[in-house]
C-alpha positions in Angstrom: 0.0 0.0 0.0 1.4 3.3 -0.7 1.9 5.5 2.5 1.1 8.4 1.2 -2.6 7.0 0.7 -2.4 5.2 4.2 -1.3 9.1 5.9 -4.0 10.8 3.7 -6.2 8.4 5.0 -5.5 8.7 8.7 -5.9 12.5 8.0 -9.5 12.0 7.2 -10.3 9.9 9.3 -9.1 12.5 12.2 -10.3 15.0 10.3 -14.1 13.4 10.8 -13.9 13.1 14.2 -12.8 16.4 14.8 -15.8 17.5 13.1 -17.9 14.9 15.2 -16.8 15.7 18.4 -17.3 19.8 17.4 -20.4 19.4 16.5 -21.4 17.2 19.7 -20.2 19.5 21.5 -21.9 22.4 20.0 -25.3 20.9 19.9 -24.8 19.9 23.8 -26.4 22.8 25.6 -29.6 22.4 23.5 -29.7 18.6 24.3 -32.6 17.6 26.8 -31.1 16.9 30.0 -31.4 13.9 31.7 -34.3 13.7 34.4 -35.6 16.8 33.5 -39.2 16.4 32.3 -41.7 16.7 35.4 -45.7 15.5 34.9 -47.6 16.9 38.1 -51.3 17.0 39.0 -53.3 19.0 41.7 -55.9 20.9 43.1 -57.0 24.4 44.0 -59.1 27.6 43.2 -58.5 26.9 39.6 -59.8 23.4 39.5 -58.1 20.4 38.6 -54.7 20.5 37.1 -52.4 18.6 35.7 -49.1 19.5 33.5 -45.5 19.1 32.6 -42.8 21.0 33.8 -38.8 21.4 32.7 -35.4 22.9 34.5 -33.9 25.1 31.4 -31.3 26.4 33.7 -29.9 26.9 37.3 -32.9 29.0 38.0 -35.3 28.9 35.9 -37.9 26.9 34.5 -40.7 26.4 32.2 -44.4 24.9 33.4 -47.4 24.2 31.1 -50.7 22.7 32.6 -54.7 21.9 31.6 -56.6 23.5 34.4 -60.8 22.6 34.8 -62.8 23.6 37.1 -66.8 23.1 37.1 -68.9 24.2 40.5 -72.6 24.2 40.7 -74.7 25.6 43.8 -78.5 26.6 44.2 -80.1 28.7 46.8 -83.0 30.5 47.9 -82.5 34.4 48.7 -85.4 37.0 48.7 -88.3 35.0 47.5 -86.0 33.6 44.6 -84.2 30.4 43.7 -80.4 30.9 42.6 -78.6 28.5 40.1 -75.0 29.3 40.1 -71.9 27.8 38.0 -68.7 28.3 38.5 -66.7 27.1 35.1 -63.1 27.0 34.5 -61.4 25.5 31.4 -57.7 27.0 30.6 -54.3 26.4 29.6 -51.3 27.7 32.2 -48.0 28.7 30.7 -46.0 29.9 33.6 -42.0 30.3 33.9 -40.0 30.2 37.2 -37.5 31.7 38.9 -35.7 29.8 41.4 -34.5 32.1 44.6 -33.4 29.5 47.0 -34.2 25.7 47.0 -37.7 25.1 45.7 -38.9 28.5 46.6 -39.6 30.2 43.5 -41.3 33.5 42.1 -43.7 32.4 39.1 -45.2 34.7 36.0 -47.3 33.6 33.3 -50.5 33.4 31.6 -53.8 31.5 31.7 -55.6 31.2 28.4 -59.3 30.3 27.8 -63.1 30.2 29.4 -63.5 31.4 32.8 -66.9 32.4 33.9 -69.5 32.8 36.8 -73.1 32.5 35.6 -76.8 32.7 37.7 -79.6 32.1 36.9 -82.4 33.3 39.3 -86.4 32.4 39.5 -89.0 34.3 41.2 -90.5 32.4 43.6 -92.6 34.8 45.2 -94.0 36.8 42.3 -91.7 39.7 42.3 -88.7 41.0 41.3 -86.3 44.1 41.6 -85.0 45.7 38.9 -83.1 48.4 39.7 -84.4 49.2 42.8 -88.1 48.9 41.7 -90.4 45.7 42.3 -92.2 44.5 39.3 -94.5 41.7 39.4 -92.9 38.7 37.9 -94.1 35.0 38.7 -92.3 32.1 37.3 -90.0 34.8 35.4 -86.1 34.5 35.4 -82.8 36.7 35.1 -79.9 35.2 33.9 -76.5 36.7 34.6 -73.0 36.1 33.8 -69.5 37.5 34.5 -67.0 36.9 31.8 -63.2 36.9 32.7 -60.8 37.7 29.8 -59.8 34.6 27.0 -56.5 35.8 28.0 -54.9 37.0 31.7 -51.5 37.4 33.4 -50.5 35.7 36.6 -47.8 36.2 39.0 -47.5 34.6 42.4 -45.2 32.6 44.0 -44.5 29.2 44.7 -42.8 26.1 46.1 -41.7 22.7 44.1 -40.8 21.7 40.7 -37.5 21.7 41.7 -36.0 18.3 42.4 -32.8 17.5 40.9 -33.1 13.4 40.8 -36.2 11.4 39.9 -38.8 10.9 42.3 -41.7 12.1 43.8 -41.9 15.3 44.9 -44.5 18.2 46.8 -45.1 21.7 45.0 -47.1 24.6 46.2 -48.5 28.0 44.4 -50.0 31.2 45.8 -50.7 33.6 43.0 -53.5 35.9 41.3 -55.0 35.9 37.9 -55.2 39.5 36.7 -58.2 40.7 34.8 -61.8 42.4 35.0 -64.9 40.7 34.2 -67.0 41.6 31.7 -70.8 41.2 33.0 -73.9 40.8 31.4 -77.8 40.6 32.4 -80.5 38.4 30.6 -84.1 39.1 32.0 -86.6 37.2 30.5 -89.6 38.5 28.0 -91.8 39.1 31.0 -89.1 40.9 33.3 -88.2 42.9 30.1 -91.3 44.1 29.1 -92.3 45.4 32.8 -89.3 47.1 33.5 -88.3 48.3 30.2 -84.9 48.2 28.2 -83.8 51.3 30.7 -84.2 50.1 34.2 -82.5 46.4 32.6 -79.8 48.1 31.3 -79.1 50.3 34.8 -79.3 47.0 36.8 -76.4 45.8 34.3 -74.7 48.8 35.2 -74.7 48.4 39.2 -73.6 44.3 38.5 -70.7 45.4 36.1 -69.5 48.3 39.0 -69.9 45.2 41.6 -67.7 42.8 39.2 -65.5 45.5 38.4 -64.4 45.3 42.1 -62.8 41.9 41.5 -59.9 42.6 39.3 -57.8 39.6 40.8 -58.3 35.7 41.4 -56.7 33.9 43.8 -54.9 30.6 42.7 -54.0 28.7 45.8 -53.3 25.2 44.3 -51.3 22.3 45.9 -50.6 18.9 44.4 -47.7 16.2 43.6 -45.0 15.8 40.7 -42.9 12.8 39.4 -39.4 14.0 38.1 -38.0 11.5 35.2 
């Protein structure tokens, strides 16, 4: 074999693996790390949750979780019944910033439905409509608060920091920023007594009560399994 061939070779061969190993090495911080990939589940003001969550640094990481929440209660009050709904479906994104251990501060958003309807029968034969009675037996009102589709949170928070695999505890305290928009539904009877005018005031004095609730509290508390 001629050596010149056998050193050119060799010189190609090196030459590869340079190139290999460079390239490994460049692609390395954008690798997955091993054990880093949390699923969790919980409960709490929000509902039901469940999610994933990733270190993406010393301090910081990156959660994203599925949060329902469905509450139903009825009531009488004033000579009416009450049918109330409290309905959550939304999607978390939320990023972390490690201070020391598991405590963390946490910002984010939570996208989707969130609302708070009634709906509320005269049982009695009246009903107030801005301050004046009107006779309505077997009539209804129907009302609803509407959160925003979309709605920053910040709050703080415990967990999704273990290092190894395992099982671990997490912990948040935040608020979900964001006015309601309200809205008031009488029926045809309500309506026709009390006239387009006095419905539309009553709206007025719920959206100035719902305006008063800007933030949400999200206490939530669950468990996480680290890969």
């Amino acid at each position: 074999m001629d050596p010149r061939k056998s050193l050119i070779g060799k010189g190609r061969r090196q030459r590869d693996e340079l190139v290999t190993t460079a390239t490994a090495a460049a692609l390395l911080p954008f690798a997955p790390s091993a054990h880093a990939l949390e699923a969790f589940a919980g409960l709490g003001t929000t509902g039901l949750e469940v999610g994933v969550a990733e270190r993406v640094g010393g301090a910081t990481g990156l959660r994203m979780s599925a949060e329902f929440l469905d509450l139903s209660r009825d009531f009488e009050r004033n000579g009416a019944s009450y049918d109330t709904r409290l309905k959550f479906s939304s999607l978390g994104l939320y990023a972390d910033y490690f201070l020391a251990g598991g405590f963390r501060l946490s910002a984010g958003a939570v996208l989707g439905t969130r609302k708070v309807s009634g709906n509320a029968v005269a049982t009695n034969g009246t009903v107030t409509i801005n301050g004046t009675t009107y006779p309505a037996a077997g009539e209804s009102v129907f009302a609803q608060a509407k959160f925003p589709a979309a709605a920053p949170y910040l709050g703080i928070g415990w967990g999704h920091h273990q290092p190894s695999p395992g099982m671990n505890f997490y912990m948040d305290l935040g608020v979900v920023i964001g006015r309601a928009d309200a809205n008031l539904t009488p029926s045809a009877g309500i309506l026709a007594a009390a006239g387009p005018a006095n419905v539309a005031a009553e709206q007025a004095n719920l959206q100035e009560s719902v305006n008063k609730l800007k933030l949400y509290p999200a206490l939530k508390l669950g468990f996480g399994y680290r890969f």
